[in-house]
Biotite code that builds the C-alpha atoms (Angstrom):
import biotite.structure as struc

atoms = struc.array([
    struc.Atom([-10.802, -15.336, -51.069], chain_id="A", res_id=1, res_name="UNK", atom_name="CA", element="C"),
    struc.Atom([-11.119, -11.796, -49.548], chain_id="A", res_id=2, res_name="UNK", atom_name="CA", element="C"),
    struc.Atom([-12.828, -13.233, -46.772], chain_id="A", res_id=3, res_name="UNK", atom_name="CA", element="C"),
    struc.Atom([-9.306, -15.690, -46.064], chain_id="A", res_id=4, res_name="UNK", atom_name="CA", element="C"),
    struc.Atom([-7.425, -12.386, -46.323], chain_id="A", res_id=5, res_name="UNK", atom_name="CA", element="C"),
    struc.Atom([-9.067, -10.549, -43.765], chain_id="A", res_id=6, res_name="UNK", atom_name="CA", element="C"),
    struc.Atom([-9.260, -13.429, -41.247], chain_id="A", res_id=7, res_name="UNK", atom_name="CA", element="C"),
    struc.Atom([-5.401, -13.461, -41.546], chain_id="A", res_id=8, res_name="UNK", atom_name="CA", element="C"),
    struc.Atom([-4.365, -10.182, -41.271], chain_id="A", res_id=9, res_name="UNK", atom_name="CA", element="C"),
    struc.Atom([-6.687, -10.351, -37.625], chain_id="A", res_id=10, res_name="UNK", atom_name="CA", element="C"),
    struc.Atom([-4.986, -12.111, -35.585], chain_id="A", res_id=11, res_name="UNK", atom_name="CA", element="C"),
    struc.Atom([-1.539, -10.813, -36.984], chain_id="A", res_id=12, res_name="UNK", atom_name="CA", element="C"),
    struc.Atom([-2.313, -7.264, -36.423], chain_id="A", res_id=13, res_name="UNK", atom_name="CA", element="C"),
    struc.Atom([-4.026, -8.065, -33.015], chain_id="A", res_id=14, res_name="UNK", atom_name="CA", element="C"),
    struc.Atom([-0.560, -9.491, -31.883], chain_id="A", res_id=15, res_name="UNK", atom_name="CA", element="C"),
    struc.Atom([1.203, -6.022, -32.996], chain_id="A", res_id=16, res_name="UNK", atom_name="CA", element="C"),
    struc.Atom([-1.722, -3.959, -30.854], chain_id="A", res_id=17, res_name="UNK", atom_name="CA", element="C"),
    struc.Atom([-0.873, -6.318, -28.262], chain_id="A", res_id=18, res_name="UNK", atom_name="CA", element="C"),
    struc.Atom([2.674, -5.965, -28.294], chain_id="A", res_id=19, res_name="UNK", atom_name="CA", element="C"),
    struc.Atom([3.054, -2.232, -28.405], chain_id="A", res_id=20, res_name="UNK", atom_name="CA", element="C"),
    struc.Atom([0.358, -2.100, -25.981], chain_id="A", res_id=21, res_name="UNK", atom_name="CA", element="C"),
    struc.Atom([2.710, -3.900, -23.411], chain_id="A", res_id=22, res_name="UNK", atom_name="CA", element="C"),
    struc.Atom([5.387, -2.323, -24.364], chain_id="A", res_id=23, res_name="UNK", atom_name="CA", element="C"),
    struc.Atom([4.034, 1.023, -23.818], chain_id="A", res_id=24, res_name="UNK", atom_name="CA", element="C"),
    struc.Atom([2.540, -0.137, -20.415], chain_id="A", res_id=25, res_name="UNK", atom_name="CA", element="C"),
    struc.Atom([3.778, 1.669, -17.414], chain_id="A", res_id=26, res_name="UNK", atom_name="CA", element="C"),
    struc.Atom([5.699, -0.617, -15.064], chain_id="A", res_id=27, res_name="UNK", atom_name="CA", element="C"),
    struc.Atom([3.709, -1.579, -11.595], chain_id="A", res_id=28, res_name="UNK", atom_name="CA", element="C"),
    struc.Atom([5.209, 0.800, -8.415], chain_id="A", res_id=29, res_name="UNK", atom_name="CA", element="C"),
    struc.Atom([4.701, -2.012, -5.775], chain_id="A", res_id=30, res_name="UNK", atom_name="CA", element="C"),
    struc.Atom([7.016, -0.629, -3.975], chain_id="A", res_id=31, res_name="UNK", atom_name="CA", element="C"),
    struc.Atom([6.065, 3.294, -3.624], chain_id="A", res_id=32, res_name="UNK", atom_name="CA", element="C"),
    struc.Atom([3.321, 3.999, -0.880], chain_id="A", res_id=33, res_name="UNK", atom_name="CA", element="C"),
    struc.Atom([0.642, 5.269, -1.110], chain_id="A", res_id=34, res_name="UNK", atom_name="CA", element="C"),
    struc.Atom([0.921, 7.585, 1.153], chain_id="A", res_id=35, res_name="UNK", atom_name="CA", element="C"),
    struc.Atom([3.702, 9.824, 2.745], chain_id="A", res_id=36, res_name="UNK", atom_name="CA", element="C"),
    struc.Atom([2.653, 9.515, 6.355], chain_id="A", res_id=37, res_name="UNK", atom_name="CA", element="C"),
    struc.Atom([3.927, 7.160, 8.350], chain_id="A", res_id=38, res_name="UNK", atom_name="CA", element="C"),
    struc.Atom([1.533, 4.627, 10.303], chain_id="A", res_id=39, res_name="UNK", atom_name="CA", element="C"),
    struc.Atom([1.493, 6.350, 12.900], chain_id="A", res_id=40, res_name="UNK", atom_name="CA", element="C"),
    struc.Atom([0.787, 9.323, 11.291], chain_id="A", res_id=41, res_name="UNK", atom_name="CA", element="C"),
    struc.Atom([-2.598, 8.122, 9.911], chain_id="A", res_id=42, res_name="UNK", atom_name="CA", element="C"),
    struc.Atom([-3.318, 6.517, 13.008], chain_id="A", res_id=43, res_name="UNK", atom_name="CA", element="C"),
    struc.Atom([-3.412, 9.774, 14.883], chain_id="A", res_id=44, res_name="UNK", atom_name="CA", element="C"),
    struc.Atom([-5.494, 11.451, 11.932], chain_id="A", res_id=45, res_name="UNK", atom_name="CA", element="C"),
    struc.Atom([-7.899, 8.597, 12.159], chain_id="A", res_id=46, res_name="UNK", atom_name="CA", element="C"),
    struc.Atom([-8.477, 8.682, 16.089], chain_id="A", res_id=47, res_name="UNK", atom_name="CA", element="C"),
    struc.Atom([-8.890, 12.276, 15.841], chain_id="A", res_id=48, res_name="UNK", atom_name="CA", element="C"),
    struc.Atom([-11.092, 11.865, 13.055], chain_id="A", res_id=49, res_name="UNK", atom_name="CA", element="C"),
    struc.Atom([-14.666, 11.316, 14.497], chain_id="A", res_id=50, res_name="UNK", atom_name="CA", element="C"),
    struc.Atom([-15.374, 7.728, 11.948], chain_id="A", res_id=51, res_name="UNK", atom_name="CA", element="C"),
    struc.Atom([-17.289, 5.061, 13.683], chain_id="A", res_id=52, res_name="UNK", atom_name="CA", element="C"),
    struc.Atom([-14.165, 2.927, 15.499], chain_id="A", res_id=53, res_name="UNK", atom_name="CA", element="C"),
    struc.Atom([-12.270, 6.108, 15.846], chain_id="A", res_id=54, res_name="UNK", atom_name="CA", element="C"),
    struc.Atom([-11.886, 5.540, 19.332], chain_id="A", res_id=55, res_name="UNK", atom_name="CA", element="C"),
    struc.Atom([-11.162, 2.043, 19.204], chain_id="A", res_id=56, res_name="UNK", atom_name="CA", element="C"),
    struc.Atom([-8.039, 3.189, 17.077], chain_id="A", res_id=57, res_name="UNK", atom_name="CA", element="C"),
    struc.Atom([-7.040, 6.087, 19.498], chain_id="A", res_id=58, res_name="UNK", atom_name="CA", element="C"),
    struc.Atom([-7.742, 3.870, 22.698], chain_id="A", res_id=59, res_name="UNK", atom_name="CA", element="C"),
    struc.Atom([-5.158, 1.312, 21.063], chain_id="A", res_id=60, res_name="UNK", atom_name="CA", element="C"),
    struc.Atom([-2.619, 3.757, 20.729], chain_id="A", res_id=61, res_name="UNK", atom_name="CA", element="C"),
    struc.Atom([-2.475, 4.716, 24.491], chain_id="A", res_id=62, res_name="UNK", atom_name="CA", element="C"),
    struc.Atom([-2.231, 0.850, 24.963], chain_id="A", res_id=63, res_name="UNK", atom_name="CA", element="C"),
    struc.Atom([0.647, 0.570, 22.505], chain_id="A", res_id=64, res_name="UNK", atom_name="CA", element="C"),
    struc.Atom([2.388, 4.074, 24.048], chain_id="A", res_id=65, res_name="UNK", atom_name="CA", element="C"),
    struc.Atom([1.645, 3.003, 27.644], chain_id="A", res_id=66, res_name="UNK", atom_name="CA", element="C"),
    struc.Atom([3.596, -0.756, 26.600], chain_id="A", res_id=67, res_name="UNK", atom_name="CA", element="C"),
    struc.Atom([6.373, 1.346, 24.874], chain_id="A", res_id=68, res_name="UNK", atom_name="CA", element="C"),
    struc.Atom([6.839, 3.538, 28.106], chain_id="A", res_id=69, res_name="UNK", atom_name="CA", element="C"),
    struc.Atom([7.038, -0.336, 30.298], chain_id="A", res_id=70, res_name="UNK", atom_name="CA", element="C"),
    struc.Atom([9.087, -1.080, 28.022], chain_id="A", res_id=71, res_name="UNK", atom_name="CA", element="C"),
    struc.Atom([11.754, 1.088, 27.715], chain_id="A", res_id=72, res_name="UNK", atom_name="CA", element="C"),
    struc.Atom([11.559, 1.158, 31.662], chain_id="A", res_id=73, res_name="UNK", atom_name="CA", element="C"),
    struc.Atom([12.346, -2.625, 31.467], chain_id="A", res_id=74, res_name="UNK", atom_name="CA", element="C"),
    struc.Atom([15.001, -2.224, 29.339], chain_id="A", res_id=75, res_name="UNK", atom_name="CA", element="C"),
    struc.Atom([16.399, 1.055, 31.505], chain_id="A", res_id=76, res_name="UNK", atom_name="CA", element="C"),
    struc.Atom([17.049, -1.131, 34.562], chain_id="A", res_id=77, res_name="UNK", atom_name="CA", element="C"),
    struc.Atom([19.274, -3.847, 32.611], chain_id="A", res_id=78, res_name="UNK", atom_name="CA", element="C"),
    struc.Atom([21.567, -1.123, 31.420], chain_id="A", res_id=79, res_name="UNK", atom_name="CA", element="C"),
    struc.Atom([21.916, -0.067, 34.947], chain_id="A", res_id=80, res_name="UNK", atom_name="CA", element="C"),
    struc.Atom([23.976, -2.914, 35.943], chain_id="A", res_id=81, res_name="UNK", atom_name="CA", element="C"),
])
């Protein structure tokens, strides 16, 4: 009869450690980054950086500045008229 006890307070006192255990659970920041740099930010420290594909990273940012640049001169000569 002890035994019956026992095996029913279990599961009842389980689902109170549960519940205050969830309850007491600190909400998930999906939202908040990581970080406060922006990408660019940590794309410059990485190029600079010296890790294997460093390069690769700072060669793609000339790329992306030099298609900015064409860009913006693109967009300079319909403003013109």
């Amino acid at each position: 009869m002890v035994k019956r006890q026992i095996s029913m307070r279990n599961p009842r006192l389980f689902a109170v450690f549960l519940t205050l255990l969830t309850a007491c659970a600190e909400p998930s920041k999906v939202d908040k980054p990581r970080s406060q740099m922006s990408q660019r930010e940590r794309d410059s420290t990485i190029a600079v950086s010296g890790l294997p594909g460093s390069s690769v990273v700072k060669k793609g940012m000339s790329i992306a500045d030099a298609e900015a640049k064409r860009q913006a001169m693109f967009d300079s000569i319909g403003k013109d008229n």
